[in-house]
N, C-alpha and C positions, 0 to 999 in steps of 0.2 A: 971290970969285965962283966962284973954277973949283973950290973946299971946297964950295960949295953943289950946282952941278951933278951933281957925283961922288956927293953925299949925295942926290940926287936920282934920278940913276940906278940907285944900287944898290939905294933903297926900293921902283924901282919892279919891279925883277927879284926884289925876295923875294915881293912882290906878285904876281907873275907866277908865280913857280914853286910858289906855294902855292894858284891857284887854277885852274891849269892855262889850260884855254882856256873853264872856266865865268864866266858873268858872274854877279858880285856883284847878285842879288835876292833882296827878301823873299819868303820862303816863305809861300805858304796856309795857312791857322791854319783847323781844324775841332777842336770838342769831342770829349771820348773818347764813346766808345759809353755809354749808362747803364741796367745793367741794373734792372728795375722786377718786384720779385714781389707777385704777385697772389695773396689768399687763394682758393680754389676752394671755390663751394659747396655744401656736404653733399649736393645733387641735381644737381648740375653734370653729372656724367656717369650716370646710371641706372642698371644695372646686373642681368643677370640672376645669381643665385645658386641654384649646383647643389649638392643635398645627398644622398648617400646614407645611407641607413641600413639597420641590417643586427641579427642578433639573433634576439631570442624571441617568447612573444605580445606582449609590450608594444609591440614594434616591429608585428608584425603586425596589432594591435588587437584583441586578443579581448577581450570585453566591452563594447565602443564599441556603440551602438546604432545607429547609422549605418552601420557597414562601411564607412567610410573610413578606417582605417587609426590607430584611435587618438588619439594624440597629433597624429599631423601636420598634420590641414589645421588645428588652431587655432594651432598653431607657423607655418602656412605667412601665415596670416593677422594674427597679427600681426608676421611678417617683413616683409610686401608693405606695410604700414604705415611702417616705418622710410624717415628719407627717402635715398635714393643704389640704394634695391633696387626694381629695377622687376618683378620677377617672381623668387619662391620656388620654385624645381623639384625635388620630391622622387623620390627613385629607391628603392622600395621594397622591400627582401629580408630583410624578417624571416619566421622560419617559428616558428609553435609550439611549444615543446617542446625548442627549441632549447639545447643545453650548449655550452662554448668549442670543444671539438674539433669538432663539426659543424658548430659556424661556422667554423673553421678551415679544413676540407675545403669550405667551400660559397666562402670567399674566394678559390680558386682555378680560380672557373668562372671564364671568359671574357667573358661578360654581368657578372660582376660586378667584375672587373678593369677591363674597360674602365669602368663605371661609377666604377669608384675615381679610375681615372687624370684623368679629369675633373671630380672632385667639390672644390669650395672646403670643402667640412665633412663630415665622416663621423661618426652620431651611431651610439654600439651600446648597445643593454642586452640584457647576458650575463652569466648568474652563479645567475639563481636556481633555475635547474633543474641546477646542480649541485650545490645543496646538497638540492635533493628528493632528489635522487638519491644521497646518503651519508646522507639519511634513511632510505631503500628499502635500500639495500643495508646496512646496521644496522639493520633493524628490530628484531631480535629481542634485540640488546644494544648498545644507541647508548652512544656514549663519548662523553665533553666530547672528547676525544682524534682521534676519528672528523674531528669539523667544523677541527681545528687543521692534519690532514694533507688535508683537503680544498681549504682555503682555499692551503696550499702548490703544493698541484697546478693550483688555477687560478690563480692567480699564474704559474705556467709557461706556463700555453697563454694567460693574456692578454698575457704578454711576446710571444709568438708572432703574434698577430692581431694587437699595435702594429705588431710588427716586419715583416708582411705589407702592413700600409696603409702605412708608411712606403715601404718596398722601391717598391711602386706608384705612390705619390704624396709624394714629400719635404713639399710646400708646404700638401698639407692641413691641415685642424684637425679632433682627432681627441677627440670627446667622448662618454665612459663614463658613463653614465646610472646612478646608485648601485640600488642595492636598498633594501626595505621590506621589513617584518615583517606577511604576511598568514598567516602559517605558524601563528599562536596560537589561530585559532582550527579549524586543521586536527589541530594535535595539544597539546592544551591543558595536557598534561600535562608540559612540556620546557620548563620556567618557562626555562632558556638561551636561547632560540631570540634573544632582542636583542640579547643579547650576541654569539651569532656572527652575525648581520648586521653590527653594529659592529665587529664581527672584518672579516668580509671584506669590509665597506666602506672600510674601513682599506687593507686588502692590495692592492684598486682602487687606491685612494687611489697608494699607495707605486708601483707601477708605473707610472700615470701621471705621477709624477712624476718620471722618467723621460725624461719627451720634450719638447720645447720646445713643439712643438704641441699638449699632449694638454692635456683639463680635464676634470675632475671636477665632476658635478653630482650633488647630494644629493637623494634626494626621501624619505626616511625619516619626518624632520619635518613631511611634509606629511601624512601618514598616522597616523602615532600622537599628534602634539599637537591634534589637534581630533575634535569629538565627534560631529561628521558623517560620515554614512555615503559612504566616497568607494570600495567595492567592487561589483563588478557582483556578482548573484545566485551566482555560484560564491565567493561568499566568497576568492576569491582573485586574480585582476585587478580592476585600476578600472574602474570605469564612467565615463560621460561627465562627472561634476565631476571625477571623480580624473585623466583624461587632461588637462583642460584646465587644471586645476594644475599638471601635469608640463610642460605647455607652456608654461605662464607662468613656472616657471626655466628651460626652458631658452633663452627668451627674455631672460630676465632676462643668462643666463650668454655668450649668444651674442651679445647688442647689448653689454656691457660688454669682454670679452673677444678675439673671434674676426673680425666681420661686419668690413670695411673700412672704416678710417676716410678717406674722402675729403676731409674736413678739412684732412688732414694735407699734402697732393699742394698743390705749389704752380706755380702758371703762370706762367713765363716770358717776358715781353714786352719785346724789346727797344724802345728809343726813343733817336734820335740827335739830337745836340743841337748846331744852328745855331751 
């Protein structure tokens, strides 16, 4: 008996000294937290989309019969179509006549700075007036040689104008608008002239590739594979069919490529569970 007590006592001191002065109860039982994602959908948050463009007539619109600006308001409208874009807002600075270096110098106004620094897409077409312009300034003895060191030199000043919108705006997307061949029927005699376009849609090409942001759009194709006439009265910009093909790639290149996938964003809704 007095084996039993002593065995009794001491169980109850290790009893004791292991649970201090807490009392022996059962704990509250709650479920963990359960996180729950939610797909969000493609119109879920609307969104305005601001786009500068910048460049030559193309950008400008010469030949548009409207005087709106070319290309844009049928790019702006079928953007405003896509669903997640509640509104298209284009910032316009193309000038006619325009070469890389003068877009160069004009990328450092301040109106158009700030327009960069807040633009989700920066679209440019530049390039074709410097090749008029190693046309001119060869006239009297043009060399295949002429368009080979031209194409090198814009290749530098458009590493320059990436390198300008980048500097500006890292998170932009930054889309180079190719060239087309309206030159053949300016000087009919320079059976090359598609060949350096494919030249320096190429050299486009390679410095845009380049950038994480940057894309290339072609519009060559739209111009010499069909039998319709898509040039305004100066035989050398498009008129309103030819803009509104330019705008349907680069819608085509901007919904596949560029515009935000809101798809993708997922919603986070906690739920606790009894």
């Amino acid at each position: 008996m007095k084996k039993f007590f002593t065995l009794l006592i001491l169980s109850s001191l290790f009893l004791c000294s292991c649970s201090g002065s807490t009392q022996w109860m059962p704990h509250s039982y709650k479920k963990a937290v359960k996180i729950v994602y939610k797909q969000v959908p493609a119109d879920f948050i609307p969104r305005k989309l601001t786009i500068v463009t910048a460049g030559d007539s193309l950008t400008q619109g010469v030949g548009d019969s409207t005087n709106k600006g070319g290309y844009l308001p049928y790019l702006k409208k079928m953007l405003e179509k896509e669903k997640g874009i509640k509104e298209a807002a284009f910032y316009n600075f193309g000038v006619k006549g325009s070469r890389t270096t003068q877009l160069l110098k004009r990328l450092q106004s301040p109106k158009v700075k700030t327009a960069i620094s807040q633009a989700d897409i920066v679209i440019l077409t530049i390039g074709g007036n410097d090749i008029v312009k190693v046309l001119r300034d060869n006239i009297t003895d043009l060399q295949f040689s002429d368009f080979t060191r031209g194409s090198e030199e814009y290749m530098v000043h458009l590493t320059q104008i990436m390198e300008t919108i980048t500097q500006e705006n890292p998170n932009a997307a930054i889309v180079l608008v190719g060239l087309y061949n309206p030159f053949s029927k300016w000087f009919a005699n320079i059976k090359e002239l598609d060949r350096i376009v494919e030249d320096w849609n190429r050299a486009g090409q390679s410095v845009i590739a380049n950038y994480p942001n940057g894309y290339f759009v072609p519009i060559e194709d739209l111009f010499n594979k069909t039998s319709e006439n898509l040039l305004y009265t100066d035989n050398f910009h498009p008129n309103d069919k030819g803009y509104k093909l330019i705008a349907g790639r680069l819608n085509q290149t901007l919904g596949d490529r560029t515009l935000p996938d809101l798809e993708r964003n997922s919603l986070m809704v906690s739920k606790e569970e009894n």
